[in-house]
C-alpha positions as CSV (number, residue, x, y, z in Angstrom):
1,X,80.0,102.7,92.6
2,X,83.1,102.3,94.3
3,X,84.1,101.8,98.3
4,X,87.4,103.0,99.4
5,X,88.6,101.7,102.5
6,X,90.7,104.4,103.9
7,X,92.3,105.5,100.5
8,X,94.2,102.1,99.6
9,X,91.4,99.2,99.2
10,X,89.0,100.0,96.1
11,X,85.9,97.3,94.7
12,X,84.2,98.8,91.8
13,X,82.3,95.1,90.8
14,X,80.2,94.7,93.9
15,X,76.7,93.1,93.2
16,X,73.7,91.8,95.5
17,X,74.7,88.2,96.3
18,X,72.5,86.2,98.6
19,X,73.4,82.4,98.6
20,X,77.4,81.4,99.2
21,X,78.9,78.3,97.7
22,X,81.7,76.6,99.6
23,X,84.6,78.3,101.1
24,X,87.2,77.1,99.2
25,X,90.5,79.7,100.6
26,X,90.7,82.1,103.3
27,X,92.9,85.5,102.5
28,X,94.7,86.8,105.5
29,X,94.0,90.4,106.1
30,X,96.7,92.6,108.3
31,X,96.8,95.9,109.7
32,X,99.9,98.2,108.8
33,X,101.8,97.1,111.5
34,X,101.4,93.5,110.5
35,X,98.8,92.7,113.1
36,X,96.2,89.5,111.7
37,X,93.0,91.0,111.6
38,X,91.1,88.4,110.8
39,X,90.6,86.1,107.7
40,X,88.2,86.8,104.2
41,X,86.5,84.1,102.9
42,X,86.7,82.8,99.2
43,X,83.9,80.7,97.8
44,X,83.6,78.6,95.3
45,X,80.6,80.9,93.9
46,X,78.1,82.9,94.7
47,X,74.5,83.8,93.3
Protein backbone atom coordinates (compact mmCIF):
# COMPACT_ATOMS: atom_id res chain seq x y z
CA UNK A 1 0.00 0.00 0.00
CA UNK A 2 0.92 3.45 -0.60
CA UNK A 3 -0.31 6.97 1.06
CA UNK A 4 -0.10 10.06 -1.01
CA UNK A 5 -0.22 13.08 0.67
CA UNK A 6 -1.80 15.51 -1.67
CA UNK A 7 -0.07 14.02 -4.87
CA UNK A 8 3.72 14.91 -3.87
CA UNK A 9 4.65 12.83 -0.63
CA UNK A 10 4.52 8.91 -1.27
CA UNK A 11 5.64 5.85 1.65
CA UNK A 12 5.25 2.49 0.17
CA UNK A 13 7.44 0.69 3.31
CA UNK A 14 5.08 1.49 6.18
CA UNK A 15 4.90 -1.35 8.84
CA UNK A 16 3.18 -1.73 12.43
CA UNK A 17 5.83 -0.23 14.76
CA UNK A 18 4.93 0.02 18.42
CA UNK A 19 8.04 0.88 20.65
CA UNK A 20 10.43 4.10 19.44
CA UNK A 21 14.09 4.21 20.17
CA UNK A 22 15.65 7.62 20.78
CA UNK A 23 15.07 10.58 18.70
CA UNK A 24 18.15 11.11 17.30
CA UNK A 25 17.24 14.23 14.31
CA UNK A 26 14.30 16.19 13.77
CA UNK A 27 13.32 17.02 9.81
CA UNK A 28 11.70 20.25 9.32
CA UNK A 29 8.53 20.06 7.43
CA UNK A 30 7.19 23.39 5.49
CA UNK A 31 4.16 24.28 3.65
CA UNK A 32 4.49 25.65 -0.04
CA UNK A 33 4.81 29.01 1.00
CA UNK A 34 7.72 28.15 3.33
CA UNK A 35 5.65 28.30 6.45
CA UNK A 36 7.34 25.68 9.50
CA UNK A 37 4.80 23.28 10.13
CA UNK A 38 6.13 21.53 12.57
CA UNK A 39 9.09 19.04 13.04
CA UNK A 40 9.24 14.81 12.20
CA UNK A 41 10.99 12.91 14.49
CA UNK A 42 13.93 10.40 13.55
CA UNK A 43 14.77 7.63 15.84
CA UNK A 44 17.38 5.69 16.35
CA UNK A 45 15.08 2.50 15.68
CA UNK A 46 12.05 1.21 16.01
CA UNK A 47 10.33 -2.34 16.62
Amino acid sequence: MCAIAMGGIGVGNAVNASTPGTVVRKMEVFSPTGTGLGFVPIYSAIS
